[in-house]
Structure formats: C-alpha cells, structure tokens
C-alpha positions in Angstrom: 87.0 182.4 84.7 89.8 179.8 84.3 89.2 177.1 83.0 92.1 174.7 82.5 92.7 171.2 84.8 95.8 171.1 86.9 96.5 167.5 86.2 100.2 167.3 87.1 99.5 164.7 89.7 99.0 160.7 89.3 96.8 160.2 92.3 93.4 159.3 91.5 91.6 161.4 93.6 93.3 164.5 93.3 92.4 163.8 89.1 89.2 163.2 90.0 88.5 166.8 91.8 90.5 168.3 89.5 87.6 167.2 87.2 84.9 168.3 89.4 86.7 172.1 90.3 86.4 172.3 86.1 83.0 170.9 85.8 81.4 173.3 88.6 83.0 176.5 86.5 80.6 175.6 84.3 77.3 177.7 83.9 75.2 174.4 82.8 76.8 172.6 86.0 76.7 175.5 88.8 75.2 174.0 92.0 75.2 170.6 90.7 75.8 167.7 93.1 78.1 164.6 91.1 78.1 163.2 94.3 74.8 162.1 94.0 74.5 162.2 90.0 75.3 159.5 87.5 77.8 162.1 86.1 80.6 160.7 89.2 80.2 156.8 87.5 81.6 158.9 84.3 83.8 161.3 86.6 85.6 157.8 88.1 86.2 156.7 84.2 87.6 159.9 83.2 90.0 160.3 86.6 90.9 156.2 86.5 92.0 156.7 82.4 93.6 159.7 83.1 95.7 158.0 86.4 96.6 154.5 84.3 97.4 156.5 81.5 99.6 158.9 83.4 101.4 156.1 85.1 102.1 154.3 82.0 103.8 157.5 80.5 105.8 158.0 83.2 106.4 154.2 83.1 107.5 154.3 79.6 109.3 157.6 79.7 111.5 156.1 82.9 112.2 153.2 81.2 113.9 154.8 78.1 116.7 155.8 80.2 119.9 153.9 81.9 119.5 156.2 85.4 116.1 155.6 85.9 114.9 152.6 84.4 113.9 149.9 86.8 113.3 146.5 84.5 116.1 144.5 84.3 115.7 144.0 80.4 115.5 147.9 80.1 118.9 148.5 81.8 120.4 145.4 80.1 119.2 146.6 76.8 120.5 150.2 77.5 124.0 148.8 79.0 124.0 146.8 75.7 124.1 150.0 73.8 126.9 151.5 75.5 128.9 148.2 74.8 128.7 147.0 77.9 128.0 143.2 78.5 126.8 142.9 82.0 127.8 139.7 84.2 126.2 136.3 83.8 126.5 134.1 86.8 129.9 133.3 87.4 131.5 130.2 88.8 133.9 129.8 91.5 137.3 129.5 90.8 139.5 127.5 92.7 143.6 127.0 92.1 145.4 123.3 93.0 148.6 121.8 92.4 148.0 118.5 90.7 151.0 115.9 90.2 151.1 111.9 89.3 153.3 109.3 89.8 154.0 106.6 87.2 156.1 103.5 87.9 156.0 101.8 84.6 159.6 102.1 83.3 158.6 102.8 79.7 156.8 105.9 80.8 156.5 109.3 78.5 158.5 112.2 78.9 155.4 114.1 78.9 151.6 113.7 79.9 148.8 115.7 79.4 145.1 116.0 82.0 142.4 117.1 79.5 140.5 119.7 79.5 137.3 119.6 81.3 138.8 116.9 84.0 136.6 116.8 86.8 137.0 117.2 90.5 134.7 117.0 93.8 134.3 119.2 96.8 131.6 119.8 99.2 130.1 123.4 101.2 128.0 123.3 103.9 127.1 119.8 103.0 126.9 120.7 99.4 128.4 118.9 96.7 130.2 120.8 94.1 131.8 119.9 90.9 134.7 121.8 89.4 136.7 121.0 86.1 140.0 122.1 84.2 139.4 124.8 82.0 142.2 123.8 80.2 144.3 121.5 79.1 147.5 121.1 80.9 150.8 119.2 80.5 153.4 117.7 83.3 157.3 116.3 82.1 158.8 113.6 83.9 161.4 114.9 86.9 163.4 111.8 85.8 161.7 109.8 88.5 158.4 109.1 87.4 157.1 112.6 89.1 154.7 114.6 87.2 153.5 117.9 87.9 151.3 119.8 86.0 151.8 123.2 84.7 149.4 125.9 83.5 149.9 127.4 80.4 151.6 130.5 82.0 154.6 127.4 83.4 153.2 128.0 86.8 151.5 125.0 89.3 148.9 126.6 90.2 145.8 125.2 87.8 142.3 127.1 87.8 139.1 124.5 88.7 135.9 125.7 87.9 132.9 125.0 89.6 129.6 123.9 87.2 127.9 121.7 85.2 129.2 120.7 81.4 126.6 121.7 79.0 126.0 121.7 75.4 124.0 123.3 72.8 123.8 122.7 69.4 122.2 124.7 66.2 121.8 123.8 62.6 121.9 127.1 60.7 119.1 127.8 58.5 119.0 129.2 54.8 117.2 132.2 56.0 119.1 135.5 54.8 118.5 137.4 57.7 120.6 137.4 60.2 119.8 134.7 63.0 120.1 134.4 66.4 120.2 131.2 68.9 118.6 131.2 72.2 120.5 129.5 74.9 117.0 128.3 77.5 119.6 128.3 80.2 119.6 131.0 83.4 122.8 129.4 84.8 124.9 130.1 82.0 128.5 130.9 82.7 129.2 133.0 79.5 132.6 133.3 80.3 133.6 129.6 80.3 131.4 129.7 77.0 133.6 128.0 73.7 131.9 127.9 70.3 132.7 126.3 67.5 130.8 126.1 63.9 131.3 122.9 62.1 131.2 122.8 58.2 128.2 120.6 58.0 126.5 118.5 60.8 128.6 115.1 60.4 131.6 117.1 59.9 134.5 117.4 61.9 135.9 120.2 60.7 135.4 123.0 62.4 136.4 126.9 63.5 136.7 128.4 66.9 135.1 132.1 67.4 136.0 134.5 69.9 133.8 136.7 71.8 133.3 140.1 69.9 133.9 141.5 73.4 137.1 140.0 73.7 138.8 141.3 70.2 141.5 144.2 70.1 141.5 144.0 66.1 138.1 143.3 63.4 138.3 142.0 59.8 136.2 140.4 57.3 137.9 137.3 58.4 137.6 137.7 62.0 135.1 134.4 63.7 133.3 136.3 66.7 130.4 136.2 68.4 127.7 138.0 71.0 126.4 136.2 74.3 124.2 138.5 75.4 121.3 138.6 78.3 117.5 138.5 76.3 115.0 140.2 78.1 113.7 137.1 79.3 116.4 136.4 81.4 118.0 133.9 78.7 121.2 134.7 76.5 121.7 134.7 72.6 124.5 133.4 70.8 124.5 135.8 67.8 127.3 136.3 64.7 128.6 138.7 62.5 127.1 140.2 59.5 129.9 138.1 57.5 131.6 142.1 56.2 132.9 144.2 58.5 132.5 142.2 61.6 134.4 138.9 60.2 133.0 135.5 59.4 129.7 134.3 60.1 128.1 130.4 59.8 126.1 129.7 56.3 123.7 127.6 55.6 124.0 123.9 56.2 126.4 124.4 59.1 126.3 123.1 62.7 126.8 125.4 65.6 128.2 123.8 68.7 128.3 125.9 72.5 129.9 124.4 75.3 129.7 126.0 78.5 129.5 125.9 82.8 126.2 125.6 84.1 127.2 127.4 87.2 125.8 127.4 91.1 127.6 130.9 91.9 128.5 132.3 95.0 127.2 129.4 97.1 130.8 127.2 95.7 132.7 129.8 97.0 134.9 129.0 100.3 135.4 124.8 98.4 139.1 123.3 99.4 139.4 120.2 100.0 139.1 118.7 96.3 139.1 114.7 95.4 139.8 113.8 91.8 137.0 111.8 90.0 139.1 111.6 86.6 142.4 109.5 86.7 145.2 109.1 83.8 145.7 106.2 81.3 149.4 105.5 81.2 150.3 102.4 78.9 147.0 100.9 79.6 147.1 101.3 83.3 145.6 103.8 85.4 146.9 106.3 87.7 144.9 108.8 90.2 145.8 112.2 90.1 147.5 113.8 93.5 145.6 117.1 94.6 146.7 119.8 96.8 144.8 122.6 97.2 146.6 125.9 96.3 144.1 128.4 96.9 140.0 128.0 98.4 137.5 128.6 95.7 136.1 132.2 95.6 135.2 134.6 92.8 131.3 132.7 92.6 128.9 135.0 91.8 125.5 135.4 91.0 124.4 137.4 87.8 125.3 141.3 87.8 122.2 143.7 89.8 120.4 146.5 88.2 122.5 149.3 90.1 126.4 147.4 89.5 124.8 147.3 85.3 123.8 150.9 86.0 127.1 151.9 87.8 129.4 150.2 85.6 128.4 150.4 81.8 129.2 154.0 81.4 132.8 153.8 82.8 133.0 150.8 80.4 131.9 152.8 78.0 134.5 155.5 78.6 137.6 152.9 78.4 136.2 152.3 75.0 138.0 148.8 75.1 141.3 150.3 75.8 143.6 151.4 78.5 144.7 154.7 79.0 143.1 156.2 82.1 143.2 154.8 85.4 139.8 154.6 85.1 140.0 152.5 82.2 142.1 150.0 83.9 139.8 149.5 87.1 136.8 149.4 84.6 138.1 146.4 82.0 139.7 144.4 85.4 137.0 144.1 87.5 134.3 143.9 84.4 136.6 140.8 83.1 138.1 138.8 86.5 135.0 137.9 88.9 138.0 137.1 91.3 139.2 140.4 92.0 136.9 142.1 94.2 138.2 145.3 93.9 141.0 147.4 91.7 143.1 151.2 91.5 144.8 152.2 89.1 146.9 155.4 89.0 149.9 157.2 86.9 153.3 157.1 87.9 153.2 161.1 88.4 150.9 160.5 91.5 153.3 157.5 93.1 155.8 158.6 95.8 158.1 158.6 94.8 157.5 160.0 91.4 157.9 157.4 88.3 157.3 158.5 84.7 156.1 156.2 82.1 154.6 153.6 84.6 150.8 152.8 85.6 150.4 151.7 89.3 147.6 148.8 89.9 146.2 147.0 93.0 143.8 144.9 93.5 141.8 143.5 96.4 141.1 139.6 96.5 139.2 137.6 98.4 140.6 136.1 101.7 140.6 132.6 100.4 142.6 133.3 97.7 146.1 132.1 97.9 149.4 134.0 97.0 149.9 131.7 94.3 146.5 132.2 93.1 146.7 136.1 92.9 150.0 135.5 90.9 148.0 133.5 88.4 145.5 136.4 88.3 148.0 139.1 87.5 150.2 137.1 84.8 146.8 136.6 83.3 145.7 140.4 83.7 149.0 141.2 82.4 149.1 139.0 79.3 145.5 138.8 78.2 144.8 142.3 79.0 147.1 144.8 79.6 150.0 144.1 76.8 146.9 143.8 74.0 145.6 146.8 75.2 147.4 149.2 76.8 149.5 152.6 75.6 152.6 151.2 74.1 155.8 152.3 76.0 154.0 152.4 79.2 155.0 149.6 81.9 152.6 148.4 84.6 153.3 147.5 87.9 151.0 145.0 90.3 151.5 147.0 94.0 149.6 145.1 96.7 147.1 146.8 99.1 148.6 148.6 102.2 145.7 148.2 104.7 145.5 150.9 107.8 143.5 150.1 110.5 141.0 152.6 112.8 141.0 152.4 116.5 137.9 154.1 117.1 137.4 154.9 120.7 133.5 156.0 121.2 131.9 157.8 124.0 128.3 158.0 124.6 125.7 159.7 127.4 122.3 157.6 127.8 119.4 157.8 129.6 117.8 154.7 130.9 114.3 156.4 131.4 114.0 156.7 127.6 114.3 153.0 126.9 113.8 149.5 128.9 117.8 148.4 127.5 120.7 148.6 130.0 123.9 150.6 128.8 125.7 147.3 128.8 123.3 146.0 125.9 123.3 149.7 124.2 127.1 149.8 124.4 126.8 146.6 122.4 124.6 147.7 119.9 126.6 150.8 119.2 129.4 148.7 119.1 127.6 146.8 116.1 126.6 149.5 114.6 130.6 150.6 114.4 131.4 147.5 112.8 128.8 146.9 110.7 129.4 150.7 109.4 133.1 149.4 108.3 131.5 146.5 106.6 129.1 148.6 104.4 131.3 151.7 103.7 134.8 150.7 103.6 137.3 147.9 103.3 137.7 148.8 99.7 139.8 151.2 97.2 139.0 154.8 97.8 136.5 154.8 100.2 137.1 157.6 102.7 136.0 157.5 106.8 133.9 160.5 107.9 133.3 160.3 111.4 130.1 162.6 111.6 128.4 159.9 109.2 128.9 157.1 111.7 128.2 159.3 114.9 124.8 160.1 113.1 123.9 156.5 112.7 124.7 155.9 116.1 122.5 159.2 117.9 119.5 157.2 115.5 120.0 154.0 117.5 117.7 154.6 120.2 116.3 157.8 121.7 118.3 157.0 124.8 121.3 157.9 123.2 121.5 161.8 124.2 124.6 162.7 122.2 128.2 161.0 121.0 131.6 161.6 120.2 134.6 159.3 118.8 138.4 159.6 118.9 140.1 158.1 116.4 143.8 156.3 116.0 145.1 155.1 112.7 147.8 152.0 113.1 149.7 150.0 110.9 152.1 147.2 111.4 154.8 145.4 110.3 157.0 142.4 111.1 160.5 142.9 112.5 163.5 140.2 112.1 163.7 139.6 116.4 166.9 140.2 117.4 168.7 141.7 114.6 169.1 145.8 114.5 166.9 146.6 110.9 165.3 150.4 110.3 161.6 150.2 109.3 159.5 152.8 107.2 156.0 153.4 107.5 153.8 155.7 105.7 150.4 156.3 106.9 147.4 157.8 103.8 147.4 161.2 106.0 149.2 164.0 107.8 149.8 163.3 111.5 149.3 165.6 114.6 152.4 167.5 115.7 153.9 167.0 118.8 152.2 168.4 122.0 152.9 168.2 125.3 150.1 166.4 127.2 149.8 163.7 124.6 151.9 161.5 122.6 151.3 161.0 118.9 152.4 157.3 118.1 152.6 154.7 120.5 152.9 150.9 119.8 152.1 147.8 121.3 154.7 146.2 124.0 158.1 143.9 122.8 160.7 142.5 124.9 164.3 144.1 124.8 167.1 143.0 127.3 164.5 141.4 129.5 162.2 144.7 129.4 158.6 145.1 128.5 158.7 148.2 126.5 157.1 150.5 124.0 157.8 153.0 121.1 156.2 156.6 121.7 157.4 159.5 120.5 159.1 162.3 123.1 156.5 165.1 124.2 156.8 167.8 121.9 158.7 166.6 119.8 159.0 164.1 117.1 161.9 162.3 118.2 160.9 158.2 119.0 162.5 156.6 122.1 162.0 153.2 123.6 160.6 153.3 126.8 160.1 150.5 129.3 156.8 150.3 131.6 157.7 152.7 134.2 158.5 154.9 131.0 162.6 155.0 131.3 164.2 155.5 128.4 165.6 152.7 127.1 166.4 154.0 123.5 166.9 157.7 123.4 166.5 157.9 119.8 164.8 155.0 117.5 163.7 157.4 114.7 161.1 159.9 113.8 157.8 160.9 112.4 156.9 163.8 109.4 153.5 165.5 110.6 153.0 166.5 107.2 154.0 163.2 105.3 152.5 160.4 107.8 156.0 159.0 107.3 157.0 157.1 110.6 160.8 155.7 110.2 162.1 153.0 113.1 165.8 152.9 112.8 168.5 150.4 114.1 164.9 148.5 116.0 166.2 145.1 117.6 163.5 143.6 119.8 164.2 140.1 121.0 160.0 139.3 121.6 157.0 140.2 120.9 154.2 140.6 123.7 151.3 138.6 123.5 152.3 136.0 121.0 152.1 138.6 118.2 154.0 138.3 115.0 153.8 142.3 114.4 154.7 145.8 115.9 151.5 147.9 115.5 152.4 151.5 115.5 149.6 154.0 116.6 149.2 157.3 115.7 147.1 160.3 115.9 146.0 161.8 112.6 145.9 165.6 112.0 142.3 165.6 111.7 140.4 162.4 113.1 137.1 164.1 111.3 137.7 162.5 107.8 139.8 159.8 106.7 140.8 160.2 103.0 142.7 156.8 101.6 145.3 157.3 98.5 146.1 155.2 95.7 146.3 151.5 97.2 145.3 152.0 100.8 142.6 150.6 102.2 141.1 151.5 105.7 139.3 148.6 108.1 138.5 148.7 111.8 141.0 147.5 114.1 138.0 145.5 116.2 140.9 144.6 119.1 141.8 148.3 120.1 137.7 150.2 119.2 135.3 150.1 122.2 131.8 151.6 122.8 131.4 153.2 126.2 128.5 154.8 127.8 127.7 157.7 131.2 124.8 157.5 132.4 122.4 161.1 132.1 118.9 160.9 133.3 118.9 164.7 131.1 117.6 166.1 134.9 117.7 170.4 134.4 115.6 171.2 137.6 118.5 170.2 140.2 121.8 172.2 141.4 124.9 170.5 141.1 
C-alpha cells in the first residue's frame, strides 16, 4: 500500500486531498467521513501551513536569484553584486548658447557664470528649473561680447533640470564602518558632488569621486558608493580607509550636493529665460540665451527587467572596453541621453579597417547636432581614452536609417464582426505602426514579417488571412543642377533583375522640363532615367549589386524635386521580404507615406459555384 503524499503542488485544495487520499489508506481511518468529522478543521490547518509554507519557499528561493526575483530590492541587491549600479532618476539635459554684453569700458578680459546658475522653462504648463553643472568662462571678442564656453571650448553648455539639495553628516567615532542615508526618492545620483570637510566649521575640504567612476584604486584614493537601499532611498557609503583609498574620521563633516530631479516629464523644455544675471564692476548684466538643443535624456529610475537585462553585460565589460559589447554596455549605463548604442571592430566595417572600433549612437529627436557633438567629445574623453585598449582608435559613425514600405493585403468577412473594412483597414493599419514602435527603430533589431502578419490575423476574427509585400528605401539629397554620382548601400542583398518587375524605383524629379524617375532596365541591373510615359531619358545612370545592396547613381543632375521634397528616395526590392536583418549602424523604421492596409471582401461562402 503506498503511502507517501504527492505534495508537489501549492494549491490548497489539491494539499488538502492529498491529505485525505493518505489518511483513508489508513486501516484506523478506512470508511471514515472528514467531511463530516472534526478531523477536516485539523485537515484545513495541515493543507493551509503546508500551502503558506510552500509559497513562502518558493518566494524565498525565487528571490535569491537575478532572473527570477521580482522585488525591486532583491534585483537591486543582486545587480549590486555584479557591480552594477542601476539608474537613479535622471534629469533632463538641455544644451544653450549663452553670451553677455558689457558696455563699461574697464571691462575684464575674462568672465566667469558659476556653477549651479539657474534658468526657467515651462512643459505642458509646467514649470521647470534647470542649472549649470559647471562652471564656465567667456573672453572678451574686443567688443564687449562674451560667449561662454564649456570646458571641452565648445558653446554649447549642458542645463540640468532639478532642485538644488543638500545633505550634511557629522561622522561619528564609531569604528565600524558607517553609512549615511540620503531620505530622498528624487535623487539624481549622477549630478551628486561630495565633499568631506576637516571638522564642521572648517573650510577645508576634499572632493571624492564615485567608486564607479575610477579606472585606478589606492590607499589614497577619496571615493565613494551611492547606492539604491531597499527602501527605495540611497546611501552614501566610503572606503574601508586600506585598499579602497581614504575614508572621513571622526570629527569630520560630510557635505552632498545634488539634483532633486522631475525626470522624463522636463524632457521636450526649449525656450529657457535666465533667472541669474552677472555682476560686472558693480553693475548687472542679464545673460543672452539661445537654445542649442531641447531638453531630453529625463528619465525616471531604472525598471526591474532594464536592472535585470543590463547588470550582467556590465558585469562582463568589467569596467573596461574591449568588446563591442563592452562599449554599448558602459555608454548607455553612463549617458541617459543616448538612447541607444553599437559598437563593432574595424574587421566587420566595409570596407575593412584594422586597429579601429566603430560606434553609433541613437539620440533623441530633440537633441541638436551641437548637442550630440558635446555627447561624443565627452564619451570620448571621460570614457573611451581612460578606458579603452591602448593603440586602438574610435570612430563616432552616425545611424543610416532604412525605411519599410510595407504594402498589406487582407480578406475579411463582414458577417464575422459589426466593423466595416474601412475601420478594419485602419486598425490593421495601427497595428503596423504600432508594431514598428515596439520592435524596432533601434540598433539591431531585425523585421520578420510572419511576426507582424500574426498580430494582424489576431485582430478580429474577421480577418480570414493576410499577406505583406515589402520595399526597403533610402534617400539622399542631391546638389540640383550639378552632375554628382551618389552611393547607396542598403543592410541586405537585393532581388535580381526579372522581367515583369523592376527592382528599384524612385520618387519623381524634374530634368529638362520632364517629370521623371530612376528604375532599373528589366532584367537587368542597368539604371536609366525615364520620363512618365517611360522614354528613356538617361540610358545609363548607374547600377545595382544584388548581392551587396550597393545602389551607385552616377553623373545624376536633376534640376527639381517633385513635391516640394528635399530628397531622392530610392526603392528597392530585397532578396527576401520575409526577414529583415540590420548590420552595424542601421536602423530600420516604417516609411508611414508609401505602407497602406487594404482589404477584399470574403463572406468564406463554400456551397456556391463560381
């Protein structure tokens, strides 16, 4: 007779008659009704300890690992361990070019904003306040102009949004080592300066670093840890004062100056009004603002999945950069601006370069071209050079975006659902876009058209079935009315030539009077200019390589441009319209102009001849 309790499962009932099954084995319980009996009261207290018990083990045993934990402090504390520091809130960062004008003839050569000078912008009816970070110096032109230069000599200055805060700690006798809790949720840790005075009516005083932050430790290094508690606050912790550098003593004063930040919601701030002005032999002068680049980069603290997603590839740079992965790890783990980053080796770039890492990286709209040059000198010079393989070079290469034409087809009956094909043609439409939105527009992120025709056959049950053709384009501006040659490469091989269809078209241009397009000559890969009854009007403007995606224009002169359009769009057909890989610094979006939903009516009728 058996006699051992399957207890795998957690539910409570299937415990409890577990229990009973055992009990009624039993000689002294045979025919015994615990329905009815006192013994189910005890049954119930067995099966609910059992159940709590269970789920608290599986609780516990979830939580003690960074894949399946689901508390915040648990991943935190395990990210911690794996030397990641996951993202406080961050505030936005916006760039503007700020100058002055002083008329008093015994002006300085030089002047200089403080740090922490404050400006004021408004979102959606919001008031924000940004300040300097830094601060910043402008030398007379010789004419009593003054503009103001950032410490890497460009204009552009970073703004930051938030609130100025301070904390201050008086460090105990205690010998073990202490840490100070920071009761703020809003804390900006990277704004975050610290600096320990000798005693607390000293002035005297040294600066640490962030422990995160160092490429080289000593016993007379000055670091320290912000780190997320599990309460959601952070503590500012020290050194052991040996092998990890300096740490405060008794009797002195800790001081923490940081950005209460707002997050995301600053984001998309550009019209900024100086509140601070500048003393200039004791008269006043207001500062002259033009914005440079939109705020952006606001965020609000690091989610469980980026903490879980992220601190192991940290983890693998080990604070250095050798792999591409290492580089897209430290980038986007230490500039909230950059919303996405590759990296790859100069073996994988066409053409080939030895001794060079590739990087690109994807930046909000708002963000200016001034503002993305900031970014990069400040990549360059506070991350890669302390960092990176000596003798290797790096080289910013901006994003090459292709755009997808998709052209979908769908049959629907009307029977199956009270919407019209007008409304469903919409909704599929949507559900195109919104696909883009969720699963591309970023580095690496591949198009698979049977994924996207599958969420479109689960729209309604109307939709009987679906199919998509699919068109890659890319553009590029031409200097109107000079003869120039043009070189596009597209992330994928092309179709070859055929003789019903043609493989890259573009949109319409004006030359000598004539509307006309670029297509390339059935079955073969020679492209002609053709006008719109389709005469040649250029025999032979270049070429395509199937197997390359490399489309060349050569001696192209077009005096207009249809439309009011700045740029020729070339269209192609790709090899295979199934799956759409992007390489290195390509990134694919929806071309919403030339991608339409269409539907056929199919009331799905079997018992009538054609």
């Amino acid at each position: 007779m058996a006699t051992n309790i399957q207890s795998t499962q957690l539910d409570f009932d299937t415990i409890k008659t577990k229990l009973k099954t055992y009990l009624a084995q039993q000689t002294e319980f045979a025919d015994y009704n615990f329905e009815a009996s006192g013994l189910s009261n005890i049954l119930d207290v067995l099966a609910y300890n059992t159940h709590f018990n269970g789920l608290t083990a599986n609780f516990a045993l979830n939580e003690a690992f960074l894949n399946t934990a689901q508390l915040r402090s648990s991943v935190v504390s395990h990210a911690e361990a794996l030397g990641y520091n996951p993202r406080s809130i961050t505030s936005a960062i916006a760039y503007v070019n700020i100058s002055i004008v002083v008329s008093d003839s015994g002006r300085p050569a030089t002047i200089t904003l403080p740090k922490y000078s404050t400006f004021n912008t408004s979102v959606d009816d919001i008031n924000y306040t940004f300040y300097t970070t830094e601060s910043v110096t402008a030398t007379d032109d010789g004419t009593g102009n003054y503009s103001f230069l950032n410490a890497l000599g460009t204009a552009a200055i970073a703004i930051q949004e938030g609130v100025i805060k301070t904390k201050t700690f008086n460090v105990g006798s205690t010998t073990d080592r202490q840490i100070f809790v920071i009761p703020d949720l809003t804390v900006d840790t990277t704004t975050a300066t610290v600096n320990v005075f000798t005693s607390s009516s000293s002035s005297d005083f040294l600066s640490y670093s962030k422990l995160y932050d160092a490429v080289a430790v000593d016993a007379t290094s000055t670091l320290y840890q912000l780190r997320e508690s599990p309460n959601g606050f952070y503590e500012l912790a020290f050194s052991d004062g040996t092998t990890t550098g300096v740490k405060p003593t008794a009797g002195n004063k800790i001081v923490m100056t940081y950005l209460s930040s707002k997050g995301a919601t600053a984001n998309g701030g550009s019209g900024f009004t100086p509140t601070s002005t500048i003393t200039v032999n004791a008269s006043s002068y207001n500062l002259n603002v033009v914005t440079s680049s939109a705020a952006a980069g606001g965020k609000d603290k690091e989610g469980i999945e980026s903490i879980r997603f992220n601190a192991p590839i940290t983890f693998a740079a080990q604070q250095r950069l050798v792999t591409a992965g290492d580089y897209k790890a430290l980038i986007l783990s230490k500039y909230s601006t950059v919303e996405d980053c590759v990296a790859w080796g100069g073996e994988d770039n066409i053409p080939a370069t030895y001794g060079k890492v590739f990087i690109s990286l994807k930046f909000p709209s708002t963000v200016s071209e001034a503002g993305k040059t900031v970014i990069k000198d400040n990549i360059q010079t506070n991350l890669i050079r302390p960092l990176s393989v000596m003798s290797i070079d790096s080289t910013f290469v901006d994003p090459e975006t292709t755009f997808i034409e998709c052209s979908t087809f769908f049959t629907f009956n009307p029977n199956k659902t009270g919407s019209t094909v007008k409304a469903t043609e919409t909704s599929v439409q949507n559900a195109v876009n919104n696909y883009f939105k969720l699963n591309l527009q970023g580095f690496s992120k591949s198009f698979r058209r049977s994924n996207i025709l599958s969420d479109i056959d689960e729209l309604s049950e109307a939709i009987l079935n679906s199919r998509m053709n699919i068109k890659l384009q890319q553009r590029f501006t031409p200097t109107l009315g000079t003869s120039a040659s043009y070189t596009l490469n597209f992330p994928v091989a092309l179709a070859v030539p055929d003789d019903v269809n043609h493989v890259v078209t573009s949109n319409t241009f004006n030359i000598s009077g004539l509307v006309c397009v670029i297509r390339n000559q059935l079955k073969t890969n020679i492209l002609q200019v053709v006008d719109a009854d389709s005469n040649i009007v250029v025999d032979n403007v270049g070429n395509y390589t199937a197997t390359t995606g490399e489309v060349k224009i050569i001696g192209f002169s077009p005096s207009t441009i249809a439309g009011g359009q700045t740029t020729i769009n070339i269209s192609v057909t790709p090899a295979s319209q199934s799956t759409i890989r992007p390489l290195r610094n390509y990134i694919l979006e929806i071309e919403t102009s030339k991608s339409f939903s269409s539907g056929t009516v199919d009331y799905d009728i079997t018992q009538v001849a054609l």
